[in-house]
PLY file of the C-alpha trace (Angstrom):
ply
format ascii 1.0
element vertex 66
property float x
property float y
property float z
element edge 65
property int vertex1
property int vertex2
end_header
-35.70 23.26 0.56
-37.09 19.66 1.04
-40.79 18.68 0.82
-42.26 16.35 2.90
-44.45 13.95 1.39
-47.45 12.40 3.89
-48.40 8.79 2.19
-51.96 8.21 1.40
-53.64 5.15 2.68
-54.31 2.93 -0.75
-58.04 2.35 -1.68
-59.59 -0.48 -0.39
-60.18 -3.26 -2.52
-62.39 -6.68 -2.44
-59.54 -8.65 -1.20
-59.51 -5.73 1.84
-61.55 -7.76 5.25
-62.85 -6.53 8.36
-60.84 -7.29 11.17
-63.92 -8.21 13.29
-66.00 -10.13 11.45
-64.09 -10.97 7.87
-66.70 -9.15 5.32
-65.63 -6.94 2.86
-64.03 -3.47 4.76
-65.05 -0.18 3.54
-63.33 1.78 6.39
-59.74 2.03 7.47
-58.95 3.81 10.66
-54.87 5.06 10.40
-53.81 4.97 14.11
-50.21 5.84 15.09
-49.78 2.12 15.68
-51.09 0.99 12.53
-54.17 0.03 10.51
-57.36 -1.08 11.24
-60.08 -2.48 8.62
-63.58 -2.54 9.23
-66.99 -3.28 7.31
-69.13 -0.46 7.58
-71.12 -1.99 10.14
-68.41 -2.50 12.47
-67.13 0.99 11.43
-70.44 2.51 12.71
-70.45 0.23 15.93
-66.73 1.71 17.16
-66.41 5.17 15.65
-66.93 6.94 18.75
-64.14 5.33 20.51
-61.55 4.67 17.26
-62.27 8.50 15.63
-60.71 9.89 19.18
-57.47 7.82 18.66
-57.71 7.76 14.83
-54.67 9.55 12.78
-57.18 9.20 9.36
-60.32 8.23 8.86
-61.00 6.73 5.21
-64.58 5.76 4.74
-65.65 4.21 1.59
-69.32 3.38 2.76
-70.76 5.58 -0.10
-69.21 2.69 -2.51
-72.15 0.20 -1.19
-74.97 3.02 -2.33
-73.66 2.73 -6.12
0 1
1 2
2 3
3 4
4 5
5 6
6 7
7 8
8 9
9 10
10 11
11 12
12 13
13 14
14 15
15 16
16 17
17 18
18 19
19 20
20 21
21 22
22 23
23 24
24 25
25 26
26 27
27 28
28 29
29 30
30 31
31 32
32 33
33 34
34 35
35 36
36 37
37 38
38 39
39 40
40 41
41 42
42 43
43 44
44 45
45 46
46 47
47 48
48 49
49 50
50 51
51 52
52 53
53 54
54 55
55 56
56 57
57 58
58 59
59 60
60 61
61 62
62 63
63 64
64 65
């Protein structure tokens, strides 16, 4: 029997960037072609398009309430 093992997308750190604007990211959309970074501004802006095509959804927005 052989287990298959799904990878987990690492947290994201401070050195993590948006891919639309360069500020810290806080949300990485997993798509089947690869990964996509976003403040949580941006986030918000294009969830409704990305979360139809997203494979994961990590949001780490709650980290800017602490």
């Amino acid at each position: 029997m052989t287990a298959t093992v799904t990878p987990t997308a690492p947290t994201l750190t401070a050195a993590d960037r948006c891919d639309r604007c360069g500020a810290q990211a806080f949300v990485r959309v997993v798509l089947t072609s690869g990964d996509l970074l976003f403040c949580g501004h941006h986030a918000k802006a294009y969830e409704d398009k990305l979360r139809a095509a997203a494979v994961d959804w990590v949001d780490e927005t709650a980290a800017l309430q602490a």
